[in-house]
C-alpha positions as CSV (number, residue, x, y, z in Angstrom):
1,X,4.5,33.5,7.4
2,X,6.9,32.9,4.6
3,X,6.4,29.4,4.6
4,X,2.6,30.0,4.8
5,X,2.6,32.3,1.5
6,X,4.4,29.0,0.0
7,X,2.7,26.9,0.5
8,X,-0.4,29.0,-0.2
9,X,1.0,29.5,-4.0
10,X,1.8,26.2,-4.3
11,X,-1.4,25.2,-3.6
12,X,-3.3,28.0,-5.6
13,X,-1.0,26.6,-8.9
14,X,-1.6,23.5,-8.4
15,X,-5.5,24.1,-8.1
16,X,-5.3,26.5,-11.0
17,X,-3.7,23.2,-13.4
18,X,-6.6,21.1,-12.1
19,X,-9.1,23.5,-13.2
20,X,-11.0,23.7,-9.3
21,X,-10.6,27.5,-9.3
22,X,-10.4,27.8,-5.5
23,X,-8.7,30.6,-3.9
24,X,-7.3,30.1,-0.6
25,X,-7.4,33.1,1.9
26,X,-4.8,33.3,4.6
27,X,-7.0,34.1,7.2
28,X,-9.4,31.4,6.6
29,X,-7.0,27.9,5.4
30,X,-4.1,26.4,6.9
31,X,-2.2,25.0,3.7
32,X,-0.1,21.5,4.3
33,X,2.6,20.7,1.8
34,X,4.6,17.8,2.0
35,X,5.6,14.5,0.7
36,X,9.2,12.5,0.2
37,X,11.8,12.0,-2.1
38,X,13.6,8.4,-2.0
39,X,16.1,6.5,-4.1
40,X,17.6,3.4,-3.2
41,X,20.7,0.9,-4.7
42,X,19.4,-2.1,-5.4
43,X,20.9,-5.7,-6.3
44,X,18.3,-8.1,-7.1
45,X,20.0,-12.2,-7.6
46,X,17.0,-14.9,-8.9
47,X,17.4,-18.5,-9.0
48,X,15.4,-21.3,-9.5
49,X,12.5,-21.7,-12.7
50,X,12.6,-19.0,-14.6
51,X,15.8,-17.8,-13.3
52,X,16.8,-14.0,-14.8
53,X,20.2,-14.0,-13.3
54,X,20.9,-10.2,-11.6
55,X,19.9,-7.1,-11.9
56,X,20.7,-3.8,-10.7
57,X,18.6,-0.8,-10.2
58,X,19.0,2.6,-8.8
59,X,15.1,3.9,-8.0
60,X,12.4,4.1,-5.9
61,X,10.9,2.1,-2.8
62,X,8.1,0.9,-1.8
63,X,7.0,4.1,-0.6
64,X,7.0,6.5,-4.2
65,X,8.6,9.6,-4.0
66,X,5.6,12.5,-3.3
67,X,4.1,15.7,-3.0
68,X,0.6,16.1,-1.6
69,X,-0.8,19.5,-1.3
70,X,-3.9,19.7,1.7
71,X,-6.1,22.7,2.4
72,X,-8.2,22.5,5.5
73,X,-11.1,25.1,7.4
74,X,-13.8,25.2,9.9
75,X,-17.3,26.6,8.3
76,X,-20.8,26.9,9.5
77,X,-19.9,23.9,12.4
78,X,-18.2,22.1,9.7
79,X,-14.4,20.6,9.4
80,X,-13.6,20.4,5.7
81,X,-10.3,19.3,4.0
82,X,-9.5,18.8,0.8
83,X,-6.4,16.8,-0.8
84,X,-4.1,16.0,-4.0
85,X,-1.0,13.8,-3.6
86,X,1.0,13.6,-6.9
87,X,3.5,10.3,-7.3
88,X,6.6,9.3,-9.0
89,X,9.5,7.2,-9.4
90,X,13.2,7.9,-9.6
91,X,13.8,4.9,-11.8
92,X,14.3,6.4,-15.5
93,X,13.7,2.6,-16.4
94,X,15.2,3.3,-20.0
95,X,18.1,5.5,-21.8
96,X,15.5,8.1,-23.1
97,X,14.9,11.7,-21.2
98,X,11.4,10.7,-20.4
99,X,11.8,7.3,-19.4
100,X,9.7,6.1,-16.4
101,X,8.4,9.8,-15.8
102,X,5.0,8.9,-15.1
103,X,3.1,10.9,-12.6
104,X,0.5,9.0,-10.7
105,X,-2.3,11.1,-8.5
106,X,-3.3,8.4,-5.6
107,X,-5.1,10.8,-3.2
108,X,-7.8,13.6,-4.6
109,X,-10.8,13.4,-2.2
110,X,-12.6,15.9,0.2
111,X,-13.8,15.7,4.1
112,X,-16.5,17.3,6.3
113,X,-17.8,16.7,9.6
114,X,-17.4,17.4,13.3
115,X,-15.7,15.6,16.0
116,X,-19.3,15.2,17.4
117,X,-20.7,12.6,14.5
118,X,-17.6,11.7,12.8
119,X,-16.7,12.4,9.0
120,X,-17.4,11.6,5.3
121,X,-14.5,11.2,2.6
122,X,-15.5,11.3,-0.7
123,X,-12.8,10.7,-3.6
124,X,-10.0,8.8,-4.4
125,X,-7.9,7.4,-1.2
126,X,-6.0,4.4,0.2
127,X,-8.6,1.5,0.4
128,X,-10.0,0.2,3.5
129,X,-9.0,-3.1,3.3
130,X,-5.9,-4.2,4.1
131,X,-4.8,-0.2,4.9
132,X,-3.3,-0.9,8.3
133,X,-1.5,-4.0,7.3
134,X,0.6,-1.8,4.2
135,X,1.0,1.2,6.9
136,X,2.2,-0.8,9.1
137,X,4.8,-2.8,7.1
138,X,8.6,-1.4,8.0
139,X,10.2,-1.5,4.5
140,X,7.3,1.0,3.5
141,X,10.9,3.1,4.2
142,X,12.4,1.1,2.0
143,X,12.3,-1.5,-0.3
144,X,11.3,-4.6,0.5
145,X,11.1,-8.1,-1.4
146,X,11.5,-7.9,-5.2
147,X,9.5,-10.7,-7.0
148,X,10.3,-10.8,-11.2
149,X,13.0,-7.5,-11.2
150,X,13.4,-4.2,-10.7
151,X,13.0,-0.8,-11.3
152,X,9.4,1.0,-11.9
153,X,7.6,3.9,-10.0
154,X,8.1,1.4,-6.8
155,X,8.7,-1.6,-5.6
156,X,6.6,-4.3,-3.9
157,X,7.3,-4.5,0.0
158,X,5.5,-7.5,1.4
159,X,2.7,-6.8,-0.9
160,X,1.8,-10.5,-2.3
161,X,3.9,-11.8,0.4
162,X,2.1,-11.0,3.3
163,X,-0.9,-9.0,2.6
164,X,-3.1,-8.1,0.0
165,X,-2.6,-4.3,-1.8
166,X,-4.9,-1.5,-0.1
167,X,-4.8,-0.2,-3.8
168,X,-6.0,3.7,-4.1
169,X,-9.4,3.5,-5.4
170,X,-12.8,6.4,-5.3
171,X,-15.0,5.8,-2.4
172,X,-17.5,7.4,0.2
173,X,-16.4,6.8,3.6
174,X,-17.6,7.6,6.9
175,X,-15.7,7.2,10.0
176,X,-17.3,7.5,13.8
177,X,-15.7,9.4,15.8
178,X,-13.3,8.2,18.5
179,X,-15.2,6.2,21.5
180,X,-12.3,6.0,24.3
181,X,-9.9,4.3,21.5
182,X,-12.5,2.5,19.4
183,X,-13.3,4.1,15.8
184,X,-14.6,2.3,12.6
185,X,-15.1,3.3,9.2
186,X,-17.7,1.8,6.3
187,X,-17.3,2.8,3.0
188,X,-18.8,2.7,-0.7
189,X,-16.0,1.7,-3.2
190,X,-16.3,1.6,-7.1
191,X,-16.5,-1.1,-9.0
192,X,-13.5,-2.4,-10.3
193,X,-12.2,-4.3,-13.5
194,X,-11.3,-7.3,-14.1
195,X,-8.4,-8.8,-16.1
196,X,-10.3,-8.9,-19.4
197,X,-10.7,-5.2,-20.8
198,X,-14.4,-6.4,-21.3
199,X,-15.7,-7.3,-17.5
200,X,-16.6,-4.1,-15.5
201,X,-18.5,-5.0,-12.2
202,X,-21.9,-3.4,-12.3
203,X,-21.7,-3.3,-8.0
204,X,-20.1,-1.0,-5.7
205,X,-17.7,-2.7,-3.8
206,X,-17.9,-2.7,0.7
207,X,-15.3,-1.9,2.5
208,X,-15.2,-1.6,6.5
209,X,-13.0,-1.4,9.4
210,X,-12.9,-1.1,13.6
211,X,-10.0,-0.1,15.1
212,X,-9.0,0.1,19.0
213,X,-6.2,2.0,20.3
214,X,-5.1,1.1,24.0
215,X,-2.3,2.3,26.4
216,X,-1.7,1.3,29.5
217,X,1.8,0.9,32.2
218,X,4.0,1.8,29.2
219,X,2.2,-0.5,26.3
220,X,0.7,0.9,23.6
221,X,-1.9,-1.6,21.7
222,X,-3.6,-0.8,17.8
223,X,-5.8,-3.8,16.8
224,X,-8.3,-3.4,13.5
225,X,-10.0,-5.9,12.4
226,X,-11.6,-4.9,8.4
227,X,-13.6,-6.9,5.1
228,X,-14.3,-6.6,1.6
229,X,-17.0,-7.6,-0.1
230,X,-17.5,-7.4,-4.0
231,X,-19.8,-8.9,-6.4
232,X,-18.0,-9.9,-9.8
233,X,-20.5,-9.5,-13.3
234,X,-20.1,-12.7,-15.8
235,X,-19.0,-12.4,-19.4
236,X,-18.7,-14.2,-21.9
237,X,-15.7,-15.3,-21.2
238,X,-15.5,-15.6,-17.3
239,X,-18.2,-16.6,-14.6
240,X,-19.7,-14.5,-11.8
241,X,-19.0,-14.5,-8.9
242,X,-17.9,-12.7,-5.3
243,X,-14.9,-11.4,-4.0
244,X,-15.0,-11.1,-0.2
245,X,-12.5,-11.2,2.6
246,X,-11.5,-10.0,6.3
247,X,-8.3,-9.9,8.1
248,X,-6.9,-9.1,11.4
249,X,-4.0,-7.9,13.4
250,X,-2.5,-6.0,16.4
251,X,0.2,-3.6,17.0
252,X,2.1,-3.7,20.4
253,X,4.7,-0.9,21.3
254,X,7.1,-0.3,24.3
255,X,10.1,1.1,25.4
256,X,11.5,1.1,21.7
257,X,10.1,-2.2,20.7
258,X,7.3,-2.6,18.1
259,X,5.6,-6.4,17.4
260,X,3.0,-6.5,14.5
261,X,0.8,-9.7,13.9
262,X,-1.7,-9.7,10.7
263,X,-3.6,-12.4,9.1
264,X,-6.0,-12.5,6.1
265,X,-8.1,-15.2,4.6
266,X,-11.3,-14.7,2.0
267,X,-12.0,-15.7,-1.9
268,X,-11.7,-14.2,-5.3
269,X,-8.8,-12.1,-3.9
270,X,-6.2,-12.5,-5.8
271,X,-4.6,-11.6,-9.4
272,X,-2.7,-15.2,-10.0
273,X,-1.8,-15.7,-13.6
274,X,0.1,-19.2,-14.4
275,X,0.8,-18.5,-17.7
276,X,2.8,-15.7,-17.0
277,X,6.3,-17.0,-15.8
278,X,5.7,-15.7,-12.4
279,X,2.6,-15.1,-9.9
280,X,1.6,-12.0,-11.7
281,X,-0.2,-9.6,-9.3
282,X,-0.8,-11.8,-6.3
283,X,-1.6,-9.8,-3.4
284,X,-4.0,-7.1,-5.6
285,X,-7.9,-6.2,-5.2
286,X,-9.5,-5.9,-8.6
287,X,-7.9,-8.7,-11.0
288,X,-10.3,-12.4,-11.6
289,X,-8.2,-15.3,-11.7
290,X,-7.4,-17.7,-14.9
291,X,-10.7,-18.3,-16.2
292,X,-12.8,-16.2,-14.5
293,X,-12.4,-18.9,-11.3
294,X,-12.1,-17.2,-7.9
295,X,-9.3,-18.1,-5.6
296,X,-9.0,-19.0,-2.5
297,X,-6.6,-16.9,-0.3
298,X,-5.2,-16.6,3.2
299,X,-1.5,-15.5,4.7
300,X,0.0,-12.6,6.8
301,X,2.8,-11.4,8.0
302,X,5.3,-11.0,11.6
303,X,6.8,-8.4,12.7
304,X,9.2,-7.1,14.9
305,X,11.8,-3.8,14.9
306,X,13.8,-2.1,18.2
307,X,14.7,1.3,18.3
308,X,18.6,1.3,19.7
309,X,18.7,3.9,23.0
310,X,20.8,6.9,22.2
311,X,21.8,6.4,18.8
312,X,17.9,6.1,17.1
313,X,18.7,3.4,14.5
314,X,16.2,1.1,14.3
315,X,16.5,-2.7,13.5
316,X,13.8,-5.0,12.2
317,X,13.0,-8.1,10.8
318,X,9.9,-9.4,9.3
319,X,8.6,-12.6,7.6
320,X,5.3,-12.6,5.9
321,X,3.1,-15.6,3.4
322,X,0.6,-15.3,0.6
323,X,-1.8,-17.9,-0.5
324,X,-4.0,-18.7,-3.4
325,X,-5.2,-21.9,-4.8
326,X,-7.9,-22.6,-7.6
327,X,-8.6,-25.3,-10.1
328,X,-6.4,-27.7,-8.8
329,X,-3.3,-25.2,-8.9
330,X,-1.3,-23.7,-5.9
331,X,0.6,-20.5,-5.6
332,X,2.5,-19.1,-2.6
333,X,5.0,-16.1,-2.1
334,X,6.7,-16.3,1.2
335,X,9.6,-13.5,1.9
336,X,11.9,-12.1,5.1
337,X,13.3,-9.2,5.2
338,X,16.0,-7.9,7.7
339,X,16.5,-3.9,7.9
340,X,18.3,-0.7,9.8
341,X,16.8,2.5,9.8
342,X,19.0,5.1,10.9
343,X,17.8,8.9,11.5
344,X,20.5,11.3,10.1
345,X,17.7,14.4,10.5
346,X,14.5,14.2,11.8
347,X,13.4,14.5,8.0
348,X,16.4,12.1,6.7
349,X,17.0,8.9,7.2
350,X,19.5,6.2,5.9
351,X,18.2,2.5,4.9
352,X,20.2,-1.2,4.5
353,X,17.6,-4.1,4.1
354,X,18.3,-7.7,2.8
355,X,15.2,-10.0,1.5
356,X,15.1,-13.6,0.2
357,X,11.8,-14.4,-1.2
358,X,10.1,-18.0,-2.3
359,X,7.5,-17.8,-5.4
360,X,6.2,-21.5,-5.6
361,X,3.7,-23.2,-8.1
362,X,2.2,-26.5,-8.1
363,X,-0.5,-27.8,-10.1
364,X,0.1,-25.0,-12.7
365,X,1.3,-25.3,-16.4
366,X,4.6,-28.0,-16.3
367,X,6.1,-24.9,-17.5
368,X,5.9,-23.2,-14.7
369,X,5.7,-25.4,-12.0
370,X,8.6,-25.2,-9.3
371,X,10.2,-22.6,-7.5
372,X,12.2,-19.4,-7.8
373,X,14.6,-17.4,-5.3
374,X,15.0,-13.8,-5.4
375,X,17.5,-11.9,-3.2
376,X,17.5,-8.6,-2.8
377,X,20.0,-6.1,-1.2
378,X,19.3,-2.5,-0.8
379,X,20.5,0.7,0.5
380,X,19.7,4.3,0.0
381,X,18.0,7.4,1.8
382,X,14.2,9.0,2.0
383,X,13.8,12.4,3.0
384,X,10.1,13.4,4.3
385,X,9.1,17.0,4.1
């Protein structure tokens, strides 16, 4: 009960600051609270063009430290849930008091529905596409490949090197309900801006997914298969034109063992910039190439981590690709990671990973062209409440 009226207040502050006004009645809510704190040691060694040298960082992972705040009822035949999940980093990023102390709010959306027709989600969430492949990516406990440095809110994982960013973005979703394992979910998304300030797509964005979830003698399977579709407007300074893609992959789990395969392919995808010194938001939904000329993308990742018997740690390694090409010009980010996961608590755990990661250009500026090596060593803790 204590931990009830908590989380209750919590909520009922946090609701007050966002002006909703909503009360919460203990006899009629169940209030979830939770999130993470992480901070991680990191030593991050480039070589190659546009070589930095090292850096050191002490900060957040992939995953930013959180706190989400979830209120959820049953009304007139209804299920309905509402939720806020507030983000940092524990990177002060400069010698000031308030340096880096940016708070991000990723998740503010509501639910309804009934296990008899499914739901609708409307708000700001985790994208469609590309969801599964981030969620299921082990250094989302940790940190991951670095690409151009450290520090920030969080760090990259095998974003850009693997898959393409989920990114949070507002959407109205509807998801079936369960058919013995099978599930999909289609969903409205707003349109999204492009690198120039001035180019604001006039569309909503589709976004869909089918999952399957399978068991049998021992083996666990979850496949999805999902796909974007986007339509870019034209301005003055860029052409129109339309962003769509799919991907695919498969979970397989037993007796300890985990195996992930994803792969990804579609057009006007990618964020490539090659007159930055480095790929400059490859892997992210939303950004028009150079020029207003859509790439084309592909790449995905492997997989594979073993919990040790008796002891809990668990060991991983995973290897993962990212593709774009336009106007003559190539870019890839390829990166393998190596990690231990060991459970102190069932809330704390202790992580070591090691990445070396490949950023090639061809066919860019002479500037640019070549390629760079970034290793990265990392160790630290996350605690999930």
């Amino acid at each position: 009960m204590k931990k009830f009226l908590l989380a209750t207040l919590l909520a009922g502050l946090f609701a007050t600051q966002a002006n909703a006004g909503i009360t919460i009645p203990a006899g009629d809510w169940t209030v979830d609270v939770g999130g993470n704190v992480n901070s991680f040691y990191t030593n991050t060694t480039t070589t190659g063009k546009n070589a930095t040298g090292a850096a050191n960082s002490i900060g957040t992972g992939l995953l930013p430290a959180e706190l989400g705040i979830g209120a959820k009822t049953r009304q007139n035949d209804l299920d309905i849930a509402v939720q806020f999940s507030f983000f940092t980093g524990t990177s002060s990023g400069t010698n000031t008091a308030g340096g880096n102390n940016t708070l991000n709010i990723r998740q503010a959306y509501m639910t309804a529905g009934d296990k008899s027709w499914g739901s609708i989600k409307m708000g700001r969430d985790l994208g469609v596409f590309g969801s599964d492949a981030i969620l299921n990516d082990m250094t989302l406990l940790g940190v991951g490949p670095i690409a151009g440095g450290t520090g920030g809110n969080a760090t990259y994982g095998h974003i850009g090197t693997g898959y393409i960013y989920a990114d949070w973005l507002g959407q109205i979703a509807y998801t079936t309900p369960n058919f013995a394992g099978a599930q999909a979910t289609v969903a409205l998304v707003e349109p999204l801006n492009g690198v120039n300030t001035n180019q604001t797509d006039s569309q909503v964005g589709y976004q869909g997914k089918v999952t399957y979830d399978l068991k049998v003698a021992g083996i666990a399977t979850h496949s999805w298969v999902s796909g974007i579709y986007q339509q870019r407007a034209a301005t003055s300074a860029t052409q129109a034109y339309t962003s769509q893609g799919f991907d695919v992959g498969t979970k397989l789990s037993a007796y300890g063992a985990d195996l992930v395969g994803y792969y990804y392919n579609g057009e006007g995808l990618s964020g490539v910039n090659p007159t930055g010194a480095n790929l400059n938001g490859l892997g992210s939904i939303g950004f028009i190439a150079n020029g207003g000329v859509k790439t084309n993308d592909n790449g995905g990742y492997v997989q594979a981590t073993y919990k040790v018997p008796g002891i809990g740690t668990k060991v991983g390694a995973s290897w993962g690709e990212s593709n774009a090409t336009y106007n003559g010009a190539s870019f890839t980010d390829r990166a393998w990671t190596v990690g231990a996961y060991q459970p102190v608590t069932k809330s704390l755990n202790l992580v070591a990973e090691y990445s070396r990661a490949h950023q090639t250009e061809t066919g860019a500026a002479s500037a640019n062209n070549g390629v760079e090596y970034t290793n990265t060593i990392s160790a630290g803790a996350i605690l999930f409440f």
